[in-house]
Steps between C-alpha positions, in 0.01 A plus 500: 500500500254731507155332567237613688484453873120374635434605824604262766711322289863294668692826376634301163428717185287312250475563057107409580 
């Protein structure tokens, strides 16, 4: 946890 979020994303929390 603790990815970044990209705008309009589905709300999951990516490592990207």
């Amino acid at each position: 946890k603790g990815g970044s979020k990209p705008k309009g994303f589905s709300g999951q929390q990516t490592n990207k």
